[in-house]
C-alpha positions as CSV (number, residue, x, y, z in Angstrom):
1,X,-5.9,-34.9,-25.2
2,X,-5.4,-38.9,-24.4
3,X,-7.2,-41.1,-26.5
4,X,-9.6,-43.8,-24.5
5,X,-7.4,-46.3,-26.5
6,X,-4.3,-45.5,-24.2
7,X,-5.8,-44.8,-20.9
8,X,-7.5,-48.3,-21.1
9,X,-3.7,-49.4,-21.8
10,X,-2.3,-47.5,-19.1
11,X,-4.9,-48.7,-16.9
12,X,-4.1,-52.1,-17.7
13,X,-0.4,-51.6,-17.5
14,X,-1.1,-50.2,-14.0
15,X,-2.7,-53.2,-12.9
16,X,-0.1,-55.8,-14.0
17,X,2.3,-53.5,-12.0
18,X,0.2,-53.4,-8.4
19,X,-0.4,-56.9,-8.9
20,X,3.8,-57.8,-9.4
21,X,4.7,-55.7,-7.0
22,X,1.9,-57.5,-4.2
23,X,3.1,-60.8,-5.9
24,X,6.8,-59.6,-5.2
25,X,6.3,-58.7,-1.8
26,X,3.9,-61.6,-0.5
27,X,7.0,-63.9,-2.2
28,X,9.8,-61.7,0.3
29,X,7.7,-62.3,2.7
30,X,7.1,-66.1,2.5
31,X,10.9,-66.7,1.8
32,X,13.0,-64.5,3.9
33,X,14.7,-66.6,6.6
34,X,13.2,-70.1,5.2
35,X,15.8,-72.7,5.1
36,X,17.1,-71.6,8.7
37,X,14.5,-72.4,11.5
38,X,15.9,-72.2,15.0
39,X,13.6,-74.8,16.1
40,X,10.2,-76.7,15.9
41,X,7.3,-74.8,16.4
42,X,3.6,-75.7,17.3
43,X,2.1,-78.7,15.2
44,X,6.5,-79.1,13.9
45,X,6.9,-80.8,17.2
46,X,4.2,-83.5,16.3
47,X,3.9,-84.2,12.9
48,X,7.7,-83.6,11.8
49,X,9.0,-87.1,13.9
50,X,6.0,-88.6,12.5
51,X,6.3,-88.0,8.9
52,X,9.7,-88.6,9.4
53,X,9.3,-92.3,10.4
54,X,6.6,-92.8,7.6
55,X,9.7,-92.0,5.1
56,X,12.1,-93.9,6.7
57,X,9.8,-96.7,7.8
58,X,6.8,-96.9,5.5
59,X,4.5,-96.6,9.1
60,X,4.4,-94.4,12.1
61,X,6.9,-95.3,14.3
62,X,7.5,-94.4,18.1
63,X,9.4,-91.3,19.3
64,X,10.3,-91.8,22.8
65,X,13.0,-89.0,23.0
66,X,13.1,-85.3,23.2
67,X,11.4,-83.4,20.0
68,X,13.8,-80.8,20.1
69,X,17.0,-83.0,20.0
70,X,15.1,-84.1,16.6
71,X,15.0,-80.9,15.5
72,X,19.0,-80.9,16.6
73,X,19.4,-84.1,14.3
74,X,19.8,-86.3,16.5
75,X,17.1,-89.6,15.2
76,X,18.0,-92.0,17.7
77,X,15.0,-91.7,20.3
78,X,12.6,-93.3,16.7
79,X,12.0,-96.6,18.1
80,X,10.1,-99.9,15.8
81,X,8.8,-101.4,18.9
């Protein structure tokens, strides 16, 4: 017969491991593929130039050029005017 003392224990150890293994997963999820985006998506193509020129600037500046040749690099279209 198992004592209460070690299905408590077992319980508990069961838990930890459902709650790792959701932990694990959600974490897989969230990080597979992150550092290589093929390009900017929804809000990216707004706030990314912006938040951009408050770094580089200390303000807002204007982006008169394409987003996604931002996305390609290309900073040139950022205007201070």
């Amino acid at each position: 017969m198992i004592s209460a003392r070690l299905l408590v224990t077992l319980w508990r150890f069961r838990a930890w491991v459902m709650a790792g293994s959701v932990t694990l997963l959600a974490g897989w999820l969230r990080f597979a593929n992150l550092g290589t985006p093929r390009t900017l998506v929804f809000d990216e193509v707004h706030y990314v130039p912006g938040a951009y020129s408050l770094l580089r600037y200390g303000y807002e500046a204007d982006w008169t050029g394409d987003k996604q040749v931002f996305a390609d690099g290309d900073y040139s279209g950022l205007t201070t005017d």
